[in-house]
C-alpha positions as CSV (number, residue, x, y, z in Angstrom):
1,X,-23.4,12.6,-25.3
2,X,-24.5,12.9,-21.6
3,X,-24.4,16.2,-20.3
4,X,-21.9,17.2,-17.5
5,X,-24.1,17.0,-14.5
6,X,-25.1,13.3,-15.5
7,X,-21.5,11.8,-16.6
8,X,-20.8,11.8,-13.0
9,X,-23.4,9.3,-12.3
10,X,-21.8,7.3,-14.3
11,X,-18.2,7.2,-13.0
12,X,-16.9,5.0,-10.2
13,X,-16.7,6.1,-6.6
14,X,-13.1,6.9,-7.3
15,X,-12.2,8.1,-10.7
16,X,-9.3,10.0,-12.6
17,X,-9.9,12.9,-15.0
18,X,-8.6,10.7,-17.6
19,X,-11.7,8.4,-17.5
20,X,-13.8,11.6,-18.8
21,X,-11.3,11.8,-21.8
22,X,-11.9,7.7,-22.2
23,X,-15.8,8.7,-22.3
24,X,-15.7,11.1,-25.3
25,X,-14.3,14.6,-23.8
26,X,-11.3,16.5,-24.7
27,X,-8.7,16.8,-21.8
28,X,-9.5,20.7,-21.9
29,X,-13.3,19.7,-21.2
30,X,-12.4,17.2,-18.8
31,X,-10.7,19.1,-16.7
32,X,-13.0,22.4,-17.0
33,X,-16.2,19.6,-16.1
34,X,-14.3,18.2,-13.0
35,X,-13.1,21.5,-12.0
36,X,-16.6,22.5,-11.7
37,X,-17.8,19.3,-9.9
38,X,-15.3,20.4,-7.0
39,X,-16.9,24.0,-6.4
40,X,-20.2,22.1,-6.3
41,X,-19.1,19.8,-4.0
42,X,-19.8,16.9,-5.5
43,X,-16.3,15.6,-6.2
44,X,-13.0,15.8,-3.8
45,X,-9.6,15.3,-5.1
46,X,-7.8,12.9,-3.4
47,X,-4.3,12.1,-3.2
48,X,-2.7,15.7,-3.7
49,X,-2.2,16.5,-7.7
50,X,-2.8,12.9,-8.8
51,X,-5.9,13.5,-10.9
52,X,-7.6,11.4,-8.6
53,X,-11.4,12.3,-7.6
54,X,-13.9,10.9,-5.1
55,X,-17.3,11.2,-6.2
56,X,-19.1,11.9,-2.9
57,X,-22.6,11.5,-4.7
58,X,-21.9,7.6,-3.7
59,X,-21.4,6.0,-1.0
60,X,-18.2,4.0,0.0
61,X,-18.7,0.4,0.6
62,X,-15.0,-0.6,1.1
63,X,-12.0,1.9,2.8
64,X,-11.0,4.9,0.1
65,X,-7.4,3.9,-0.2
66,X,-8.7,0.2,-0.8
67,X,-10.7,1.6,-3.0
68,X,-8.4,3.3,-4.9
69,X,-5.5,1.2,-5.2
70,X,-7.2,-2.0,-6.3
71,X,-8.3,0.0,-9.1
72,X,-4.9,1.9,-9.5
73,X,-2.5,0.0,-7.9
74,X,-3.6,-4.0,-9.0
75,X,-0.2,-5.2,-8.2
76,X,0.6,-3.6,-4.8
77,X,1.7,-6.4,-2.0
78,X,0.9,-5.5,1.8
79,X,3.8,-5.8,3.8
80,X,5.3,-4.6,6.9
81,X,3.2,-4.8,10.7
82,X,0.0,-5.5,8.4
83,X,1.1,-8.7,7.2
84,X,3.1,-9.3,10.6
85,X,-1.0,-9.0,11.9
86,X,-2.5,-10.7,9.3
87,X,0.1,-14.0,9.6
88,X,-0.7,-13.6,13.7
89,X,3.1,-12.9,14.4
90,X,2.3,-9.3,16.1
91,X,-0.9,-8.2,18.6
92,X,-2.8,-5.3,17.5
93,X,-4.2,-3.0,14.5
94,X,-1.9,-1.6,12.6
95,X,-2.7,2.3,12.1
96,X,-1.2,2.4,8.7
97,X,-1.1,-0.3,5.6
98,X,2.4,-0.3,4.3
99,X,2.2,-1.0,0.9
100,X,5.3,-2.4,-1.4
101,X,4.9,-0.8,-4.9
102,X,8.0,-0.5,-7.9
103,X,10.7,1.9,-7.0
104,X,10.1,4.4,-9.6
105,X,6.4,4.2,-9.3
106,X,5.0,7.9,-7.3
107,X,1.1,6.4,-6.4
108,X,-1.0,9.1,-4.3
109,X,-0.7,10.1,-1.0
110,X,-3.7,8.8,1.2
111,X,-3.9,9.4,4.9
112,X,-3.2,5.6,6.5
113,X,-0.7,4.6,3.9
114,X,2.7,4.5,3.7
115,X,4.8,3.0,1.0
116,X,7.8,0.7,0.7
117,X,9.2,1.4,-2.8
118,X,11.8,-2.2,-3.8
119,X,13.5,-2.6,-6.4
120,X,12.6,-5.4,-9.5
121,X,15.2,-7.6,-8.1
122,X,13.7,-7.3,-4.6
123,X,10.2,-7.9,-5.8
124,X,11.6,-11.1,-7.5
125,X,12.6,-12.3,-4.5
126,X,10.1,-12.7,-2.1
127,X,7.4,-14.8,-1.3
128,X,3.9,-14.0,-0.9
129,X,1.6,-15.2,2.0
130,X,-1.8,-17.8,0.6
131,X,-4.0,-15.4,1.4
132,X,-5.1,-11.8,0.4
133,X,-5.8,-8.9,2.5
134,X,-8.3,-6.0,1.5
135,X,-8.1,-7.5,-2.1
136,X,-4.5,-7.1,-2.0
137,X,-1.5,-9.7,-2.1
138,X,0.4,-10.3,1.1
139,X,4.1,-10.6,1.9
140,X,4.4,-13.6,3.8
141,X,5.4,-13.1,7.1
142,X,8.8,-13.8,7.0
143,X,9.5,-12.2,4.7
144,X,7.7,-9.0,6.0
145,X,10.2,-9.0,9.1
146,X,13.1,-9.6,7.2
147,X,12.0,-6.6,5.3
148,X,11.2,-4.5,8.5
149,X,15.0,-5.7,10.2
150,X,16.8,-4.1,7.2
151,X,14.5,-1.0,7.0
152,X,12.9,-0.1,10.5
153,X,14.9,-2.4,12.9
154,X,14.4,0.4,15.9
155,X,10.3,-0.7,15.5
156,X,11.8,-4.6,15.5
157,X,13.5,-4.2,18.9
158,X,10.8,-3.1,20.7
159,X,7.6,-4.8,19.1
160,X,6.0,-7.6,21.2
161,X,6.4,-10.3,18.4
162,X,4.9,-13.8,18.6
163,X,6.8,-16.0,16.0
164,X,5.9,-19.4,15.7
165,X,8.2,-21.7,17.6
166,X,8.7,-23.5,14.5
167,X,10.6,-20.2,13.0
168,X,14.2,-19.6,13.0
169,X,15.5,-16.2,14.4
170,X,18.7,-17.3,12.8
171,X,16.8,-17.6,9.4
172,X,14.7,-14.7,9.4
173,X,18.1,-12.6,10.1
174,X,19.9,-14.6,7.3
175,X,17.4,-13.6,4.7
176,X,17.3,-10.0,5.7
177,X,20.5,-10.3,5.2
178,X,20.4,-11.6,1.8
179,X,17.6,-8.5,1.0
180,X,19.9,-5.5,2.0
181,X,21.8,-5.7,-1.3
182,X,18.3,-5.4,-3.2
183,X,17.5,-2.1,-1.8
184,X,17.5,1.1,-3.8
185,X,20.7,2.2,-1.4
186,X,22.4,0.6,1.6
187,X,20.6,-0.3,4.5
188,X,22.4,-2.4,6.8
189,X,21.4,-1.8,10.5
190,X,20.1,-5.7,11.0
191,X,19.3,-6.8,14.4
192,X,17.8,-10.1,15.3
193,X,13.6,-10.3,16.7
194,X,13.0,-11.1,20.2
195,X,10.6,-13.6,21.2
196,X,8.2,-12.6,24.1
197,X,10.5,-12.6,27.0
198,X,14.2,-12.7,25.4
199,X,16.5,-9.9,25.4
200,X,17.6,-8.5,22.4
């Protein structure tokens, strides 16, 4: 068995604890090895009590909470002003990623990320945009604002959206309309979009 000091060239840039136990250690050892990696500064824990660890002997080729989540988080569907971006239906870089996950699920905390816990009958629902971003799923854009009207329509009222002329108001509003019931409680404070110019 490798000793201590080399099993950590051997794990990921971001790793759990657990993988330790997965290559031959006892929790008890797994935890007293990592534990030392941190006071050597060689690993960081990430993501509060998670278990989480980045291994700062290797360098990062892709953002840490990329990183992380397509690892830990396969299934997790941008949504919110990211996908607004992506689609080209709002101006800008957004300064978070809002990422939809299951309700019950409690992922780690990462500084840029925020999350948007839906219900199973939400998630069957919705439609996902063609294309991926950051290795990630993507709520399709209308979906995404329907999803922002029900939960952050104070953002909605004031962002400088540009829908495509081809997109109903009317239909966006209907389907966060049809949403709100799938929530984990009520959320009901719907407002319609502006385009560029119209009043609210």
């Amino acid at each position: 068995m490798a000793q201590p000091k080399d099993r950590l060239k051997d794990l990921p840039p971001i790793f759990h604890w657990r993988d330790l136990v997965d290559g031959g250690s006892t929790p008890g050892a797994a935890r007293v090895t990592v534990s030392r990696w941190v006071k050597q500064e060689r690993v960081e824990p990430i993501g509060g009590m998670s278990g989480l660890y980045r291994n700062v002997t290797l360098e990062l080729n892709s953002p840490l909470w990329a990183e992380v989540f397509r690892r830990y988080l396969p299934n997790a569907i941008v949504a919110g002003r990211a996908a607004l971006q992506h689609a080209g239906w709002l101006c800008g870089d957004a300064d978070t990623v809002d990422l939809v996950v299951p309700l019950k699920m409690r992922p780690p905390q990462l500084d840029g990320v925020e999350y948007r816990h839906r219900t199973r009958a939400w998630l069957q629902q919705i439609a996902l945009s063609d294309h991926q971003l950051y290795g990630f799923s993507v709520l399709a854009p209308e979906y995404a604002l329907a999803d922002l009207l029900v939960t952050d329509a104070a953002w909605v009222s004031t962002a400088q959206l540009q829908i495509p002329e081809q997109i109903s108001l009317s239909d966006i509003r209907d389907l966060a309309g049809a949403l709100a019931p799938l929530y984990s409680r009520a959320q009901t404070h719907i407002v319609s979009p502006r385009r560029d110019g119209e009043r609210m």
